[in-house]
N, C-alpha and C positions, 0 to 999 in steps of 0.2 A: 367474680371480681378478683378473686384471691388468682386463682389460676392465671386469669389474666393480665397482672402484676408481675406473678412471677415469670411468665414469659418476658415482656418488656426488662425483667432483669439479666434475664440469659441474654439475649441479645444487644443491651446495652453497650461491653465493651467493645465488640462489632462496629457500632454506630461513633464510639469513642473513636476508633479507629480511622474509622469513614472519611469524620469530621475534621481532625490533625492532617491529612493527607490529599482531600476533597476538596473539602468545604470550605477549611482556612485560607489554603493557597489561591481557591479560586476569585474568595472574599477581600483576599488582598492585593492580588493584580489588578480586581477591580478598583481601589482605592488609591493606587500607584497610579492608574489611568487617569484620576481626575486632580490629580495633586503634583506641583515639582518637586526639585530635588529639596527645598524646604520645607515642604509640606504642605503649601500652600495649597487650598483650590484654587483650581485654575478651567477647570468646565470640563468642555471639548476643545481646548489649546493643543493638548498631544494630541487628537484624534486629526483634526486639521493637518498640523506641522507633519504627520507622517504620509497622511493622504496626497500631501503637495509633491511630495518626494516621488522623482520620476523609477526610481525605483520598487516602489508599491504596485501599482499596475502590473509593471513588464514580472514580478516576482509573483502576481495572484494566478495570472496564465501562466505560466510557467509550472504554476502549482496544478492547475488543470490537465493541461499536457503531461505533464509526470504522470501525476495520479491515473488519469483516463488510458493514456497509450498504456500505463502497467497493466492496468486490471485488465482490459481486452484481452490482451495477451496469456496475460496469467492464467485467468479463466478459460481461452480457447485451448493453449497446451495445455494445461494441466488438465481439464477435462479427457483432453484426446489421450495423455498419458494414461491414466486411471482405465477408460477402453479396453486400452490396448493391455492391461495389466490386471485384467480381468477374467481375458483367455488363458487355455490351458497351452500350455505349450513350455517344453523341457527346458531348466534352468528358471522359472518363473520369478521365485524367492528367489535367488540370488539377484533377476533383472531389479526388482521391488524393490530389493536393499541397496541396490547403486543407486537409483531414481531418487533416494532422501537424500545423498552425497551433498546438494546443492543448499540443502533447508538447513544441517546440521554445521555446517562452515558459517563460524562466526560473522558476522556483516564486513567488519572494519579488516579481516582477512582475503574475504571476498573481493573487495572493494580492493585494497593494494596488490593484490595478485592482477586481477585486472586493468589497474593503473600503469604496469608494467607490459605487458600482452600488445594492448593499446597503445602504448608509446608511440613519437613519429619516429626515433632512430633507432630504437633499441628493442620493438614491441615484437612479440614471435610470429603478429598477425600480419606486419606490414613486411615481413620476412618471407614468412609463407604465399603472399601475395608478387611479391618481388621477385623472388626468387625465380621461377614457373615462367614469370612473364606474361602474368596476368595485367598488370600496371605498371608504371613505366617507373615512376619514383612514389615514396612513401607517403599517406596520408595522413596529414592531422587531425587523425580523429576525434582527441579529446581539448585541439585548437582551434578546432574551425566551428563555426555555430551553425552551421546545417547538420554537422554530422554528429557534436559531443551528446545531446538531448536524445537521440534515437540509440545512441551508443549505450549511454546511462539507461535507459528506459529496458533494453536490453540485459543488459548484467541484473537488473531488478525483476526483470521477468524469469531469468537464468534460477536469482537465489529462492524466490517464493513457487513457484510454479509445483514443487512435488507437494507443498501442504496441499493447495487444490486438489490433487491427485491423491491425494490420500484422503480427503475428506469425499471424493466424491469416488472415490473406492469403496470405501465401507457404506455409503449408499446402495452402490452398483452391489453389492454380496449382498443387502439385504434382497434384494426384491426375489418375490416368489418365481423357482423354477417355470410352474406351473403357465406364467407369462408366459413364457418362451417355449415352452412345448407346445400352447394352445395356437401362437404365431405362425410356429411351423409346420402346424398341420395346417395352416389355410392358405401356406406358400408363399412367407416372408423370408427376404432374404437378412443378409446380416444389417445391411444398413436400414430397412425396414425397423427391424429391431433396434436397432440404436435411436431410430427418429421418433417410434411410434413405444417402445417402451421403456427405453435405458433412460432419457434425458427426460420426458414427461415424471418418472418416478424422481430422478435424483432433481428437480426442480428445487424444491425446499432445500434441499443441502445448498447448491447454487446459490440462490438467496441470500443465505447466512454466511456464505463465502464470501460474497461481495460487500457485504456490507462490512465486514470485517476488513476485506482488501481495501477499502473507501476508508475506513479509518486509520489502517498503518497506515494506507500511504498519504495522507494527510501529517500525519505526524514524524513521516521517516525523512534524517537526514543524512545517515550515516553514509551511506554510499556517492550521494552528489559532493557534501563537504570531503570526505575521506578523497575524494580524485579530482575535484575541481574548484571545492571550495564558493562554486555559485558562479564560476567565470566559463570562459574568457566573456569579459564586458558582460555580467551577470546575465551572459544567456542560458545559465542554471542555474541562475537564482531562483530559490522557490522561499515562500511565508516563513517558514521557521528559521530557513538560516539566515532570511534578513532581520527575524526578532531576535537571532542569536547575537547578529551581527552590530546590531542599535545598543542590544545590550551589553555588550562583553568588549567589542571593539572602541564602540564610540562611549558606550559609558554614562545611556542614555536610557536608564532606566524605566523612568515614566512613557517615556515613549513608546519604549517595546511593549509595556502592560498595556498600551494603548493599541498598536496594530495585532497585541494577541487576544485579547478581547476582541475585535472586529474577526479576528482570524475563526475563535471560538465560536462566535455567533453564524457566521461563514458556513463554519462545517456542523456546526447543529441546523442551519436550514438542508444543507443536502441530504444528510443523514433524516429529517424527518419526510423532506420531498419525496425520497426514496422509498421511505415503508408506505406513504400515503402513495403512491403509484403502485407497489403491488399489491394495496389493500384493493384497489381500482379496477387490476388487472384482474379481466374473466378467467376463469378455469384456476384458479388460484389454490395452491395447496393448502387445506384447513388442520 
């Protein structure tokens, strides 16, 4: 009992820490959800009031299309990167240390370098497109709503894509030689080997990549606010930066504690849908 004591003492300021940062915050947006600007209860009144709003909907897809088109992408390059950066072939370390270029560029520099590139009169991409005679006149691509959301999706798959690749790098260096010698005596070629052992072993890394990529990008807004701010006519609008935007802009505090709760509850069901599907899934790495 003594021993056991003193453990709960060691870890106490930990749990101190937890709870100032966790537990309060999350304790108290819950209570801002059910109460106005005077404290009053008030129920489900914000929850309502924000749900009517025609921009809750067109913002929660919006939120899906970001998140889903990024992670596809992120996970297929970055996986194919990590492949390819696994073979022996001269200059290898130096190819490895350009491929992080993208992961160690801060967001909001990211994000205005590309705002500029992009441009419809000034961008170097509708330049290089113009120019050749490839297209006739300049595209707005971060004004036009077919084209801003795959643009943005884009620059987001550009800046995360090497962590992929380096986490399913150091996958790919563990697995035993011994695979791949045994493969090619029974006359596998290289993409044999990629189907039947590289991606069957770095499965589990995979996993925990994703599910990682499902929660930044649930929570990222740096690069849509930093270049579009959720426009034009919130066709990138996504969840956070309309709770930003209820709260900071309109000044509507209870409100936003109200669609970020929903928001919270949201991505805690994906997030457990998702492990209970690959608890699901056969051949499952243990």
């Amino acid at each position: 009992m003594s021993r056991q004591s003193t453990g709960y003492w060691f870890i106490l300021p930990a749990l101190v820490v937890l709870a100032m940062l966790i537990a309060y915050p999350v304790a108290y947006t819950g209570l801002l959800s059910v109460t106005d600007s005077q404290s009053n209860f008030v129920g489900v009144k914000n929850f309502a009031t924000v749900l009517r709003s025609r921009a809750t909907p067109q913002a929660f897809w919006n939120t899906l299309y970001w998140v889903g088109g990024s992670i596809i992408f992120q996970v297929l390059l970055g996986t194919a990167t990590a492949i390819l950066l696994n073979q022996s072939f001269p200059g290898r370390s130096i190819v490895r240390s350009v491929a992080l270029i993208p992961w160690v560029i801060p967001s909001i520099v990211a994000a205005t370098t590309f705002a500029w590139m992009f441009h419809t009169e000034f961008g170097i991409i509708n330049y290089m497109m113009t120019a050749p005679g490839l297209i006739e006149q300049p595209i707005g691509w971060l004004t036009n709503r077919d084209t801003v959301m795959p643009v943005l999706i884009a620059i987001n798959v550009w800046k995360l894509f090497p962590f992929v690749a380096v986490m399913v790098l150091a996958g790919l260096q563990s697995i035993p030689k011994e695979l791949y010698e045994a493969a090619r005596v029974d006359g596998a070629n290289f993409w044999e080997e990629v189907r039947h052992i590289m991606l069957p072993q770095v499965r589990p890394v995979l996993v925990a990549v994703t599910l990682l990529l499902v929660i930044w990008g649930l929570n990222s807004i740096t690069i849509i606010y930093a270049i579009t701010r959720g426009g034009p006519a919130n066709s990138t609008l996504i969840t956070p930066i309309q709770i930003f935007r209820i709260a900071f802009e309109n000044v509507q505090f209870n409100q936003a504690a109200a669609l970020s709760v929903m928001f919270f509850a949201v991505a805690i069901l994906i997030v457990f849908f998702y492990i209970k599907a690959l608890a699901a899934a056969p051949g499952e790495a243990r």
